[in-house]
Jmol script that loads the backbone (N, CA, C; Angstrom):
load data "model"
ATOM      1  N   UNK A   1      58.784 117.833  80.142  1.00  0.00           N
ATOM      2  CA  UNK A   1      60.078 117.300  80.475  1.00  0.00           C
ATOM      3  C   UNK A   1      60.746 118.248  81.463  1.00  0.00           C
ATOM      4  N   UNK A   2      61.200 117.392  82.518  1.00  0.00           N
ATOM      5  CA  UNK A   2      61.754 118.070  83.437  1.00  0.00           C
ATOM      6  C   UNK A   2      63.334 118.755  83.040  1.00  0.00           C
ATOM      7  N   UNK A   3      63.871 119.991  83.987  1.00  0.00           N
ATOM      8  CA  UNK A   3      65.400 120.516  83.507  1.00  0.00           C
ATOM      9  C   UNK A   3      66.247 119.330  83.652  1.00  0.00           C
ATOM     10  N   UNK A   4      66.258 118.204  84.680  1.00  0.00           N
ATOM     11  CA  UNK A   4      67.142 117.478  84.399  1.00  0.00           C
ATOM     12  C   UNK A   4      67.183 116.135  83.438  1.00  0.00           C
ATOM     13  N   UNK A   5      66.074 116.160  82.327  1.00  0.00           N
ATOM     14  CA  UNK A   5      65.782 115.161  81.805  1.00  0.00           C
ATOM     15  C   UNK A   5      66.144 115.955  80.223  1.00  0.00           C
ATOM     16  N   UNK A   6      66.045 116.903  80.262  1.00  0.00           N
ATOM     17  CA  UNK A   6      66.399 117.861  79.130  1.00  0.00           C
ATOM     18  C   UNK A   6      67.676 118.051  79.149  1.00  0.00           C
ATOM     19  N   UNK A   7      68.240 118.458  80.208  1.00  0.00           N
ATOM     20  CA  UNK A   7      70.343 118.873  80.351  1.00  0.00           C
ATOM     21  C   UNK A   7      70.685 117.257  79.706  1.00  0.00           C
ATOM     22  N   UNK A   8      70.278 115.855  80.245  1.00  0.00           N
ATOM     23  CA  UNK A   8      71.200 114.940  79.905  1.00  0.00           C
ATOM     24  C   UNK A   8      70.870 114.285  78.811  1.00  0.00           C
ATOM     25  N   UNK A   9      69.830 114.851  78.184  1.00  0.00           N
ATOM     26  CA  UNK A   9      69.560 114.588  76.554  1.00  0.00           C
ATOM     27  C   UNK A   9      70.062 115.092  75.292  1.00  0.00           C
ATOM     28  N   UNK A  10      70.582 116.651  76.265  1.00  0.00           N
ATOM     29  CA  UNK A  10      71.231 117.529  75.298  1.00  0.00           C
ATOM     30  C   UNK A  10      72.744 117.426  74.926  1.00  0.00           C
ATOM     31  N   UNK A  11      72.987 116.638  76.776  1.00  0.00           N
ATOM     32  CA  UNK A  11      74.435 116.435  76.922  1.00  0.00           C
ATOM     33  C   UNK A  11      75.122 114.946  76.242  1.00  0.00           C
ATOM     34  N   UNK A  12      74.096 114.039  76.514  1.00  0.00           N
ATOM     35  CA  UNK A  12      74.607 112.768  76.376  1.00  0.00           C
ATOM     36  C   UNK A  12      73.904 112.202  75.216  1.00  0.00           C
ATOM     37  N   UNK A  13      72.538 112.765  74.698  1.00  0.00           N
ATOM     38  CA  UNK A  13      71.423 112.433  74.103  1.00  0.00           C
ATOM     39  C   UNK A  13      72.496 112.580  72.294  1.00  0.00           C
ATOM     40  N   UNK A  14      71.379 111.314  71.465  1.00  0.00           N
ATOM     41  CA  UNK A  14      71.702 111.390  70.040  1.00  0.00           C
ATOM     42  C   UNK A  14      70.190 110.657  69.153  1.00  0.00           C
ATOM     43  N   UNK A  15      69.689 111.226  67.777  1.00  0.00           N
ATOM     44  CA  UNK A  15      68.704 110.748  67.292  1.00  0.00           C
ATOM     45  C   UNK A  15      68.413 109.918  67.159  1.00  0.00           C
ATOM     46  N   UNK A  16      67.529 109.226  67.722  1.00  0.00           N
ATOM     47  CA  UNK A  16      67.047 108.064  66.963  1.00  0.00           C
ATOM     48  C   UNK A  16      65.477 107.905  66.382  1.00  0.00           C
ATOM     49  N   UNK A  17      65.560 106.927  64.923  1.00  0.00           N
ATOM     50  CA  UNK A  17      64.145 106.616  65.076  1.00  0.00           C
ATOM     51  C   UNK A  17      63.801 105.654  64.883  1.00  0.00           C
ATOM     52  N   UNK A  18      62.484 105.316  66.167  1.00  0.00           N
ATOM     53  CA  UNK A  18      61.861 104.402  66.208  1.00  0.00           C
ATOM     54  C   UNK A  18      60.903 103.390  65.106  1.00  0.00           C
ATOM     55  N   UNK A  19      60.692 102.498  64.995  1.00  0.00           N
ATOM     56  CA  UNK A  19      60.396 101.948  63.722  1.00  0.00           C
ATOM     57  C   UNK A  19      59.264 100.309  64.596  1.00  0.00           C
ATOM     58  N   UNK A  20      57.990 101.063  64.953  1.00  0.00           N
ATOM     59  CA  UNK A  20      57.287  99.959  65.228  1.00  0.00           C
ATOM     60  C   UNK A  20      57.354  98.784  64.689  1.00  0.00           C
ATOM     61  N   UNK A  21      56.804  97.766  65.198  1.00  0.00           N
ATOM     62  CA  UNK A  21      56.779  96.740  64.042  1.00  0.00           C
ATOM     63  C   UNK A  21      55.810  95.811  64.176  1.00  0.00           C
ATOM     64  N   UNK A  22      55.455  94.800  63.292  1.00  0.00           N
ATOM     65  CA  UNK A  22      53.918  93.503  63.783  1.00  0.00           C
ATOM     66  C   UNK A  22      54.960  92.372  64.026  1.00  0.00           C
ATOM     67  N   UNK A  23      54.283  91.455  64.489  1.00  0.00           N
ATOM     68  CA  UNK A  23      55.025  90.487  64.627  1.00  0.00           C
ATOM     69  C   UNK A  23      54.183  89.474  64.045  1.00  0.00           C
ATOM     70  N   UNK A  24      54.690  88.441  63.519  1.00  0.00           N
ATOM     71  CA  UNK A  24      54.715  87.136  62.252  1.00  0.00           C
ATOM     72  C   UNK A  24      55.009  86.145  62.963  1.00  0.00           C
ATOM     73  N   UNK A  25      54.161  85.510  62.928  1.00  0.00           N
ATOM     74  CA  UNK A  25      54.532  83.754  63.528  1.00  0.00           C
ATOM     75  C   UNK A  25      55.639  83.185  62.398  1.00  0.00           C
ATOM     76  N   UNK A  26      57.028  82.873  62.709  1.00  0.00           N
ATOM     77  CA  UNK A  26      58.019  82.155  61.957  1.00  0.00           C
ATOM     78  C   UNK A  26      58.502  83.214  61.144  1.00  0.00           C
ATOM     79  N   UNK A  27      58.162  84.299  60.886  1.00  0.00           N
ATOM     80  CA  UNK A  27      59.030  85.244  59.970  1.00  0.00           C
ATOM     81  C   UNK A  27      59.409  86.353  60.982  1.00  0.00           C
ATOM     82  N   UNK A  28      60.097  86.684  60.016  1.00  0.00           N
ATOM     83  CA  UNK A  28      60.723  88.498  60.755  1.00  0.00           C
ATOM     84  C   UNK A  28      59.179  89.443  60.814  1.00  0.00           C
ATOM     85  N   UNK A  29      59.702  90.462  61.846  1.00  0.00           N
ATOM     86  CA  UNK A  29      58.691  91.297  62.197  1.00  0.00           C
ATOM     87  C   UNK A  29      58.820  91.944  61.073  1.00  0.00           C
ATOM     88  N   UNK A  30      57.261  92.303  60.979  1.00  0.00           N
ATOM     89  CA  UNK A  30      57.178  93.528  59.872  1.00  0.00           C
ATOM     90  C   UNK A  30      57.044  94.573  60.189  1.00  0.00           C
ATOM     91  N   UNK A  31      57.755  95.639  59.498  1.00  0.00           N
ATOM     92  CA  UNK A  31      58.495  97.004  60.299  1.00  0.00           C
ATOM     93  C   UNK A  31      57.138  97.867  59.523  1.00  0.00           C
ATOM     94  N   UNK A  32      56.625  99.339  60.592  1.00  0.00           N
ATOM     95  CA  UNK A  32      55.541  99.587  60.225  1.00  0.00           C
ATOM     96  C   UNK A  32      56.441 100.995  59.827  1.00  0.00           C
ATOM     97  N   UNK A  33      56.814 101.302  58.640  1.00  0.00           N
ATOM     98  CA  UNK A  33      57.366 102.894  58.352  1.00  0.00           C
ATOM     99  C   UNK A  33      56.595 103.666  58.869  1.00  0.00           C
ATOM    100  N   UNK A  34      55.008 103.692  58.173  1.00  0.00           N
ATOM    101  CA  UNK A  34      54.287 105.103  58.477  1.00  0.00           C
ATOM    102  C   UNK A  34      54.142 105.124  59.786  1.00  0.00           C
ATOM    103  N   UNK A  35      54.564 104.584  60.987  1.00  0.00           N
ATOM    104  CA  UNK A  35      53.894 104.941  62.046  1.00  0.00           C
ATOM    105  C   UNK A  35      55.587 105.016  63.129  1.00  0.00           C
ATOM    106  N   UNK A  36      56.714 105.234  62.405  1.00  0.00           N
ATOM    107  CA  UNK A  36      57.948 105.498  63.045  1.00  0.00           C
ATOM    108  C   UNK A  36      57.961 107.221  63.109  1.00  0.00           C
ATOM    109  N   UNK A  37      58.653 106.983  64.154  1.00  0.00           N
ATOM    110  CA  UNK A  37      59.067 108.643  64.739  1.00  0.00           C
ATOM    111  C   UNK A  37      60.271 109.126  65.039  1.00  0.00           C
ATOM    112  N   UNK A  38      61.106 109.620  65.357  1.00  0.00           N
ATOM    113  CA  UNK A  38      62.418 110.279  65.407  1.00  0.00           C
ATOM    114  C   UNK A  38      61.950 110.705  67.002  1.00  0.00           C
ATOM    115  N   UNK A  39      63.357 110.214  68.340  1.00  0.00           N
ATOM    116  CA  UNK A  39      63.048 110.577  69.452  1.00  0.00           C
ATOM    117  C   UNK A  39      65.270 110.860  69.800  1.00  0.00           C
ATOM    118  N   UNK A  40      64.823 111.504  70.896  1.00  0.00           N
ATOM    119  CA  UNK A  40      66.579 111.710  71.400  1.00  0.00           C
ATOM    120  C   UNK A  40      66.656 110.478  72.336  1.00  0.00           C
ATOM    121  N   UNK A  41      67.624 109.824  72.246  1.00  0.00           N
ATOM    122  CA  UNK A  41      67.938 109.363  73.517  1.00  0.00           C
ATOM    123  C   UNK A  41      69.625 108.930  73.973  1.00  0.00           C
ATOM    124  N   UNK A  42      69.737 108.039  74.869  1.00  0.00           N
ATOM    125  CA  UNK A  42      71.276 108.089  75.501  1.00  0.00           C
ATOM    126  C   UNK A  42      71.590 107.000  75.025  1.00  0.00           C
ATOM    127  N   UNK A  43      72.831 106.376  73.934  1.00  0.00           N
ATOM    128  CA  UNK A  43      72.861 105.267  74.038  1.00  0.00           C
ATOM    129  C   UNK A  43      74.138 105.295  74.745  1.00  0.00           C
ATOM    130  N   UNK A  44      74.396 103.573  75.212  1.00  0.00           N
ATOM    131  CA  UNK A  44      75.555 103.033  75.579  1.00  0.00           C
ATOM    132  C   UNK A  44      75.663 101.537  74.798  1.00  0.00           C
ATOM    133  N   UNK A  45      76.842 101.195  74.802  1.00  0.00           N
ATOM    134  CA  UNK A  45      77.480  99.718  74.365  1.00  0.00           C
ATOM    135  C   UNK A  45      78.041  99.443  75.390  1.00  0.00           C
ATOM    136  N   UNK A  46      78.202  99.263  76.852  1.00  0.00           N
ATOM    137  CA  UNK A  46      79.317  98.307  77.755  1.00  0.00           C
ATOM    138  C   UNK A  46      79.419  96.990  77.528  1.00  0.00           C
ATOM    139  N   UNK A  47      80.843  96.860  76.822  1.00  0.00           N
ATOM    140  CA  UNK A  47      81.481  95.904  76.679  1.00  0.00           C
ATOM    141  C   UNK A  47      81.747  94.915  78.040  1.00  0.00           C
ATOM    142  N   UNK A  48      81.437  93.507  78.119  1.00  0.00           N
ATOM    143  CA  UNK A  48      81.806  92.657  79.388  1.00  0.00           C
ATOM    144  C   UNK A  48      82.453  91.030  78.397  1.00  0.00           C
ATOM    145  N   UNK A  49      82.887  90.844  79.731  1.00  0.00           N
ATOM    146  CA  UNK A  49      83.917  89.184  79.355  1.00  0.00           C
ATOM    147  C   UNK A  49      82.450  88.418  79.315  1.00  0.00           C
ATOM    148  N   UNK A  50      82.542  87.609  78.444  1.00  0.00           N
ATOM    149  CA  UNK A  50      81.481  86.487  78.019  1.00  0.00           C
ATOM    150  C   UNK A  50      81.799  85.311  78.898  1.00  0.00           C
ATOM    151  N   UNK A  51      82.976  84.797  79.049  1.00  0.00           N
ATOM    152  CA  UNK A  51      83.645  83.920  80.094  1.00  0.00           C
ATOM    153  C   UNK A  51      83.855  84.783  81.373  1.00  0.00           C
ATOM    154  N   UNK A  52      83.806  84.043  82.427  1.00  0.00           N
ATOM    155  CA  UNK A  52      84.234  85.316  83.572  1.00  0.00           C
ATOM    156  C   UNK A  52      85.438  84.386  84.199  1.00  0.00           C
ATOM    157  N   UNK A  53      85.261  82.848  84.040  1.00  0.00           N
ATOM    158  CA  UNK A  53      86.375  81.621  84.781  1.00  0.00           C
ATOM    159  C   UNK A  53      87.334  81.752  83.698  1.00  0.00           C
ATOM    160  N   UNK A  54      88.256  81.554  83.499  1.00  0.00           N
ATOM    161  CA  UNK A  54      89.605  80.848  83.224  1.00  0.00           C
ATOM    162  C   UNK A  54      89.754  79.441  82.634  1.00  0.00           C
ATOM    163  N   UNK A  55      89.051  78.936  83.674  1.00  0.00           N
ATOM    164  CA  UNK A  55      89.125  77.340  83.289  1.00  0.00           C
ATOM    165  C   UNK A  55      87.690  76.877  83.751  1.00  0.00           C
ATOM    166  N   UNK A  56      87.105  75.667  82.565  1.00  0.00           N
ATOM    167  CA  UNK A  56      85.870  75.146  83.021  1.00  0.00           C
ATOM    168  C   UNK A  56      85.852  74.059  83.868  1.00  0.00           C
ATOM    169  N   UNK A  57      85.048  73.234  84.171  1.00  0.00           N
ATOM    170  CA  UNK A  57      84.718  72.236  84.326  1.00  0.00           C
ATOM    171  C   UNK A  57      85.546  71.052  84.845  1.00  0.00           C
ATOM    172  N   UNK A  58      85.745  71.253  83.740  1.00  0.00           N
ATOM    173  CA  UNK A  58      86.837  69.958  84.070  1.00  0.00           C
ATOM    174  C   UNK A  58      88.279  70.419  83.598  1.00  0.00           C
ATOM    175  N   UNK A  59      88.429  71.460  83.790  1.00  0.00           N
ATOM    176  CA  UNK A  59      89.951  72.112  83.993  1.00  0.00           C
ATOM    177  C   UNK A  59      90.745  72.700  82.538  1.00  0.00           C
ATOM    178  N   UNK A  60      89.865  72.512  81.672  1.00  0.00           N
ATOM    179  CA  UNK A  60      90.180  73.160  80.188  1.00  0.00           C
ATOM    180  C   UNK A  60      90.430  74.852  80.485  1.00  0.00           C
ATOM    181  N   UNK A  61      91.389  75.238  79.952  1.00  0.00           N
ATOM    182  CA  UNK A  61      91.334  76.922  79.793  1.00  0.00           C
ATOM    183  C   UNK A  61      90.092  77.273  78.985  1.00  0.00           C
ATOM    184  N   UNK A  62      89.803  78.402  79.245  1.00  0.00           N
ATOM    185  CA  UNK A  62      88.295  78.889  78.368  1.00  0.00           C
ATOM    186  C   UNK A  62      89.077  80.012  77.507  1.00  0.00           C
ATOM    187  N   UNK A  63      88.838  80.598  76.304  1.00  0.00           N
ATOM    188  CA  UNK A  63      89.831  81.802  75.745  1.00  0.00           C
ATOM    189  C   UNK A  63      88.705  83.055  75.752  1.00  0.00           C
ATOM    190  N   UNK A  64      88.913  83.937  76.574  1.00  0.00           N
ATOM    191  CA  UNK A  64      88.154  84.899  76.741  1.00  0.00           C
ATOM    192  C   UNK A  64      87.407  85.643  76.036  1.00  0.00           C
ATOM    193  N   UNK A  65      86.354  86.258  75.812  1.00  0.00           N
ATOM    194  CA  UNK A  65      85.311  85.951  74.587  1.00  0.00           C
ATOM    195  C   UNK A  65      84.679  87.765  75.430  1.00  0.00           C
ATOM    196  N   UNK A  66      84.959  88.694  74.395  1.00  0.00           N
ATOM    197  CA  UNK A  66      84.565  90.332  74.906  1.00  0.00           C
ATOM    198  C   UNK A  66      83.306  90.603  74.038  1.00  0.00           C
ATOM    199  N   UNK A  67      81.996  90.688  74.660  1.00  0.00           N
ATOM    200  CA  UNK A  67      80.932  91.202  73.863  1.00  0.00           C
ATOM    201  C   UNK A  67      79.888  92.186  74.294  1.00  0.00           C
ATOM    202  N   UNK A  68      79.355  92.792  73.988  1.00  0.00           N
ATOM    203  CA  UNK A  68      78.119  93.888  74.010  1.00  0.00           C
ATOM    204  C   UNK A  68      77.170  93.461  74.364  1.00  0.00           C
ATOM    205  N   UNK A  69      76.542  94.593  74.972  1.00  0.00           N
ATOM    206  CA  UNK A  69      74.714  94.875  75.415  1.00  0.00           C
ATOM    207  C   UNK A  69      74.507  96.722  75.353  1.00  0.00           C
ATOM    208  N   UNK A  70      74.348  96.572  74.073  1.00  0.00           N
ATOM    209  CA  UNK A  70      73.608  97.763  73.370  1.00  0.00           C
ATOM    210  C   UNK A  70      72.293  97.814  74.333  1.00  0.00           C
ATOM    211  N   UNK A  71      72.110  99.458  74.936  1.00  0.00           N
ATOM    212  CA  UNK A  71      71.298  99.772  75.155  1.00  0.00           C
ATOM    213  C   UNK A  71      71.115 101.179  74.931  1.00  0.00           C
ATOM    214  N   UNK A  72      69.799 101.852  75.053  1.00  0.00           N
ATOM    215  CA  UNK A  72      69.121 103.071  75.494  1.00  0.00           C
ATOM    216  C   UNK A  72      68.413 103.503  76.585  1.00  0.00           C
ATOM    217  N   UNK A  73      68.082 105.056  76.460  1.00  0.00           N
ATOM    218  CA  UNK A  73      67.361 105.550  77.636  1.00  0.00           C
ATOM    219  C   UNK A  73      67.314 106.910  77.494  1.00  0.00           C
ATOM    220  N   UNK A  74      65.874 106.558  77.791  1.00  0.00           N
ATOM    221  CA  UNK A  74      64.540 107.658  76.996  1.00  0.00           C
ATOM    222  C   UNK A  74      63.604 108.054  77.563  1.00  0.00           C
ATOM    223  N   UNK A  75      63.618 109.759  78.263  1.00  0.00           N
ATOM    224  CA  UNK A  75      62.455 109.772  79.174  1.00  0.00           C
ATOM    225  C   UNK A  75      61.397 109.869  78.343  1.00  0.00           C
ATOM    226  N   UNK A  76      60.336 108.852  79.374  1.00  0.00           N
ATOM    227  CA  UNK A  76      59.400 108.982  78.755  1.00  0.00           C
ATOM    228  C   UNK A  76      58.321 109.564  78.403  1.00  0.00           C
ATOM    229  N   UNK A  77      58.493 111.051  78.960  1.00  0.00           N
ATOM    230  CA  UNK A  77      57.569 112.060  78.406  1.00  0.00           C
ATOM    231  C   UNK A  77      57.592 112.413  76.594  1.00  0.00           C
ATOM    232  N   UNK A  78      59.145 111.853  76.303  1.00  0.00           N
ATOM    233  CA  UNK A  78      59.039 112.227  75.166  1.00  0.00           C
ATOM    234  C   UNK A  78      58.510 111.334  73.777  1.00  0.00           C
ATOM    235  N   UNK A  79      57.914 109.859  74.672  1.00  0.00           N
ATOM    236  CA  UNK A  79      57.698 109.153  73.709  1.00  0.00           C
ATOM    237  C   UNK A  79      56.070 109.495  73.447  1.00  0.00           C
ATOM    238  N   UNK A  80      55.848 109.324  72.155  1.00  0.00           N
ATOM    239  CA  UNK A  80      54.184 109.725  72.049  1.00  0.00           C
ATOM    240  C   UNK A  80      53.640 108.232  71.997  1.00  0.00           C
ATOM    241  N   UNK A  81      53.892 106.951  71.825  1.00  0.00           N
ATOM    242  CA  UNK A  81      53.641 105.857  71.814  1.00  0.00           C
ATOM    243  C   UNK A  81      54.628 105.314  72.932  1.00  0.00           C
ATOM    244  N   UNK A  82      54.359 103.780  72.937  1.00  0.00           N
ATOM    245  CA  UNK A  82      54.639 102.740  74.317  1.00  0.00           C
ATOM    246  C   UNK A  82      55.610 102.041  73.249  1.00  0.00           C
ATOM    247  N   UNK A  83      56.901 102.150  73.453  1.00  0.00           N
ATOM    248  CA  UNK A  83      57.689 100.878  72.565  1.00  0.00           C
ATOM    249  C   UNK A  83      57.992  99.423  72.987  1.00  0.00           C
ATOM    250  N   UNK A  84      57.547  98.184  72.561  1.00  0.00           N
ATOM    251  CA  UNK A  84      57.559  96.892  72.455  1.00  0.00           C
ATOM    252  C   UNK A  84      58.579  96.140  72.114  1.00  0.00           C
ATOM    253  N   UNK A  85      58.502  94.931  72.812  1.00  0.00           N
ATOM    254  CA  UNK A  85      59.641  94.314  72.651  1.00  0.00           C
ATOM    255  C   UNK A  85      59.695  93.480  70.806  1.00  0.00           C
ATOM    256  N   UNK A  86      60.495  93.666  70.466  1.00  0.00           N
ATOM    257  CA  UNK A  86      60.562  93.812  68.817  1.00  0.00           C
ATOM    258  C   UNK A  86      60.618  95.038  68.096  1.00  0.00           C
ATOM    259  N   UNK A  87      60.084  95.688  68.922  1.00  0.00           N
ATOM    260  CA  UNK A  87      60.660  97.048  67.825  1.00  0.00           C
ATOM    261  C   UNK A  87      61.502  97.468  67.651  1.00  0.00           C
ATOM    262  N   UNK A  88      61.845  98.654  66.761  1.00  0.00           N
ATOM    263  CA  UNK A  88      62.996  98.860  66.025  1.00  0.00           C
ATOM    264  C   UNK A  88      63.629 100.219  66.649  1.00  0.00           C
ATOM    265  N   UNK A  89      65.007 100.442  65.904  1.00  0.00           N
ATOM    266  CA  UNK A  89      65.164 101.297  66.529  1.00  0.00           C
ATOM    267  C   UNK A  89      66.957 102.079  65.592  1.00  0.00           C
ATOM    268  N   UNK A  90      66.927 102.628  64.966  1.00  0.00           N
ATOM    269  CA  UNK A  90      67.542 103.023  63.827  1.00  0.00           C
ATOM    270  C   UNK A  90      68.272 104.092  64.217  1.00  0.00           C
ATOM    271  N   UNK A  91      69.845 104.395  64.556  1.00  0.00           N
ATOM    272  CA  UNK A  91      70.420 105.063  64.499  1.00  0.00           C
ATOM    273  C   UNK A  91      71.389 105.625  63.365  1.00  0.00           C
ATOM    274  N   UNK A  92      70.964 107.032  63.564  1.00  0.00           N
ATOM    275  CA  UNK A  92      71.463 107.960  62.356  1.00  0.00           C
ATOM    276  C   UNK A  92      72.985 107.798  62.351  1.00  0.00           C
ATOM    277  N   UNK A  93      73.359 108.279  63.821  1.00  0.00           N
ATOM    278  CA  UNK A  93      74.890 108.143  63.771  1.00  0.00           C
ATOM    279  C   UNK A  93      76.106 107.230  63.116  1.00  0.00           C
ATOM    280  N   UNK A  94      75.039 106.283  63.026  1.00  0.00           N
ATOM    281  CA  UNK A  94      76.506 105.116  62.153  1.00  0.00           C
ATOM    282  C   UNK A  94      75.678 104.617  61.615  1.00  0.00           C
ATOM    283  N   UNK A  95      74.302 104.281  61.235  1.00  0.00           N
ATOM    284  CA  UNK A  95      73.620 103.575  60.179  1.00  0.00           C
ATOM    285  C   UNK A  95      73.035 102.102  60.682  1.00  0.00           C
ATOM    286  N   UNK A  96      73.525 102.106  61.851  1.00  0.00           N
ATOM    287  CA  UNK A  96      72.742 100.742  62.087  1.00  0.00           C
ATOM    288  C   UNK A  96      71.749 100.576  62.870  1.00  0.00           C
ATOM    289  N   UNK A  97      70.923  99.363  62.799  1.00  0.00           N
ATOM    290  CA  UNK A  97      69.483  99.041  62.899  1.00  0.00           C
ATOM    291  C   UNK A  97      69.407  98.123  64.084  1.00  0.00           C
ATOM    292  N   UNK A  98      68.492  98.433  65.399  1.00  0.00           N
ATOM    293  CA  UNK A  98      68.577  97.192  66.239  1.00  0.00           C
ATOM    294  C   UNK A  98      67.198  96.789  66.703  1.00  0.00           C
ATOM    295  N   UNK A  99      66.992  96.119  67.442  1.00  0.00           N
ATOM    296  CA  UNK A  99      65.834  95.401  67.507  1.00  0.00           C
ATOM    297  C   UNK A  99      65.514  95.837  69.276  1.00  0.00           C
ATOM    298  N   UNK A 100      64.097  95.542  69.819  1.00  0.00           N
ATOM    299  CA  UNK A 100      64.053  95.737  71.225  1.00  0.00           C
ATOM    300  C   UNK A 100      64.259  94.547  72.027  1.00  0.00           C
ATOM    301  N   UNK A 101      64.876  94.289  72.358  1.00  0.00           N
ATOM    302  CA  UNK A 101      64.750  92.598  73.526  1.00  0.00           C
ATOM    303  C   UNK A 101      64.164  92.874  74.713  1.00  0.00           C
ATOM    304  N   UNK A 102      64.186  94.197  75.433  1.00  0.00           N
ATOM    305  CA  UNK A 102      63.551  94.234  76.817  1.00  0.00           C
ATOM    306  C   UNK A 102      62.899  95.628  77.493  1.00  0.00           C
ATOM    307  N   UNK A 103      62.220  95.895  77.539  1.00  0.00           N
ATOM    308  CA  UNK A 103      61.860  97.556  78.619  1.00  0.00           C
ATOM    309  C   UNK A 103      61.982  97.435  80.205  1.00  0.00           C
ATOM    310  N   UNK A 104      62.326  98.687  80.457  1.00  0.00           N
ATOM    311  CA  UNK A 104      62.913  98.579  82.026  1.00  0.00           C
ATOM    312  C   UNK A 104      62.570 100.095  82.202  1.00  0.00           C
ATOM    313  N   UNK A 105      61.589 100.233  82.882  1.00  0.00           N
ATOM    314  CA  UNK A 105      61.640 102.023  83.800  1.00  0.00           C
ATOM    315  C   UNK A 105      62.728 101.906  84.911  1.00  0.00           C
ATOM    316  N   UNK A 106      63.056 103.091  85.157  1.00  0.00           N
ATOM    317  CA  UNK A 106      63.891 103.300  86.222  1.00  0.00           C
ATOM    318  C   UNK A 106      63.692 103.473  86.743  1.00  0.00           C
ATOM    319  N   UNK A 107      61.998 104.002  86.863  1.00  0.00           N
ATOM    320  CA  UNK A 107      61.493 104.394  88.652  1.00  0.00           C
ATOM    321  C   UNK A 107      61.293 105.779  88.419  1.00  0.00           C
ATOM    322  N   UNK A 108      61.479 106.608  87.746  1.00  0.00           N
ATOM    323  CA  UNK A 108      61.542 107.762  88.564  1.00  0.00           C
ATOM    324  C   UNK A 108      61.087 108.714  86.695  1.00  0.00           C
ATOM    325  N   UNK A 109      61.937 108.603  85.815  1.00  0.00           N
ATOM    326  CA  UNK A 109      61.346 109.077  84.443  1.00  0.00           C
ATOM    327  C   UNK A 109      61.923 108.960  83.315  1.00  0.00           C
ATOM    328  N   UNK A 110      62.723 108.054  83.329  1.00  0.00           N
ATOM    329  CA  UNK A 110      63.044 107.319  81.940  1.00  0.00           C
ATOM    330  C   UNK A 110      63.140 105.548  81.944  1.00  0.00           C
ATOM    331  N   UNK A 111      63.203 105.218  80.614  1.00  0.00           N
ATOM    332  CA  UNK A 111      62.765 104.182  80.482  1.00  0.00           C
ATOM    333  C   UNK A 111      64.199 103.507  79.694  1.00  0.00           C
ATOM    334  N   UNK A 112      64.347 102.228  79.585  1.00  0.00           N
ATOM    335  CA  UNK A 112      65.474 101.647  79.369  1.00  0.00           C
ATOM    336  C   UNK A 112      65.442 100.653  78.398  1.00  0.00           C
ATOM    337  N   UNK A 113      65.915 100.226  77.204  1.00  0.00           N
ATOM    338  CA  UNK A 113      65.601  99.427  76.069  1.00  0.00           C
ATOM    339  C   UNK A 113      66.879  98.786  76.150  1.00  0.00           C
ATOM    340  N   UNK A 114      66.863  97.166  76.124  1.00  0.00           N
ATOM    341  CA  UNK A 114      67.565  96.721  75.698  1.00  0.00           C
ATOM    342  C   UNK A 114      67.924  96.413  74.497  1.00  0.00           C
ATOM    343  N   UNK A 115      68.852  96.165  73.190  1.00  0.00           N
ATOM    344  CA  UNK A 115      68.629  96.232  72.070  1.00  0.00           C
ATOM    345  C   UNK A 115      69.823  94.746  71.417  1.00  0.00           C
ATOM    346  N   UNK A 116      69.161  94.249  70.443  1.00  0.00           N
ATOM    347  CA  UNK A 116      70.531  93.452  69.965  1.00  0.00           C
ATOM    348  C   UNK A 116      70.470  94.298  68.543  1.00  0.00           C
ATOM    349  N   UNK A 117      72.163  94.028  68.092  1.00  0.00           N
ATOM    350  CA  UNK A 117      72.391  94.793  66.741  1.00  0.00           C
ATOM    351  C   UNK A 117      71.804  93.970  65.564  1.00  0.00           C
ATOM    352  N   UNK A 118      70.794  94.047  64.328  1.00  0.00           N
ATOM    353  CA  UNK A 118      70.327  93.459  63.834  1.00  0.00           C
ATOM    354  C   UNK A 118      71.421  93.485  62.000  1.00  0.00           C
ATOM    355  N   UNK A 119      71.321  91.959  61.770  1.00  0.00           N
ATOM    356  CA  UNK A 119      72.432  92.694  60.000  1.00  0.00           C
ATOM    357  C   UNK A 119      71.260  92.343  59.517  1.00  0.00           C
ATOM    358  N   UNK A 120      70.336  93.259  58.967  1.00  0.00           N
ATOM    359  CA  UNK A 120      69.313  94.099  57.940  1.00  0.00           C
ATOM    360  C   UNK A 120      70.181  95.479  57.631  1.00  0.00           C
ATOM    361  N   UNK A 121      69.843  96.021  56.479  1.00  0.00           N
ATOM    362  CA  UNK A 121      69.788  96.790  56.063  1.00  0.00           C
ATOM    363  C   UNK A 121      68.749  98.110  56.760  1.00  0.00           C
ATOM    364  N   UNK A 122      69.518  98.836  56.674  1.00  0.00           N
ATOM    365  CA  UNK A 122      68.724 100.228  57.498  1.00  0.00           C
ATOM    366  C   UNK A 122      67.568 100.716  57.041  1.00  0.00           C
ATOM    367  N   UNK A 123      66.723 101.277  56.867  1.00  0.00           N
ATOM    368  CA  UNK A 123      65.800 101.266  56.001  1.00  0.00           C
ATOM    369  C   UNK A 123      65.507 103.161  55.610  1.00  0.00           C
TER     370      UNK A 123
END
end "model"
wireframe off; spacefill off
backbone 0.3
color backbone group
């Protein structure tokens, strides 16, 4: 790991651990414990308007609707495995559990998880 991939892990960085999982035709993924790991990374929540118009269509007011896109970002020297879309991803800091919806490199040495917040129980 490079000095500047280390300064903004130390600076911005918080625990998380990862929590592979299988995936089930029609059921929930099954979460693989023995093979989860504990990694640092950056999260963010930016909040955006769900509506961006005022008025739709046919001229109705819309009532403005404020929601999340939980994400991370994690260089990836520090992952010892490839994380998948469905996997898990468990933060210590407040106890809650989210799921992967998307991977995104940045090009250059970290990698980017999109996440939705999952209501399961933490494990």
């Amino acid at each position: 790991m490079n000095a500047a991939e280390a300064d903004q892990d130390e600076q911005f960085g918080e625990r998380f651990k990862v929590i592979p999982t299988q995936s089930r035709v029609n059921r929930q993924a099954l979460p693989l414990m023995d093979q989860a790991f504990d990694v640092v990374a950056i999260f963010d929540d930016p909040p955006y308007d769900a509506f961006r118009n005022t008025y739709d269509d046919h001229g109705h007011k819309m009532i403005a609707v404020e929601s999340s896109s939980p994400c991370v970002s994690i260089a990836h020297r520090s992952l010892p495995v490839a994380i998948n879309h469905g996997d898990q991803f468990y933060r210590y800091a407040t106890d809650e559990l989210f799921e992967v919806k998307y991977a995104r490199p940045d090009g250059v040495s970290r990698n980017y998880y999109g996440l939705v917040k999952l209501g399961l129980k933490a494990p």
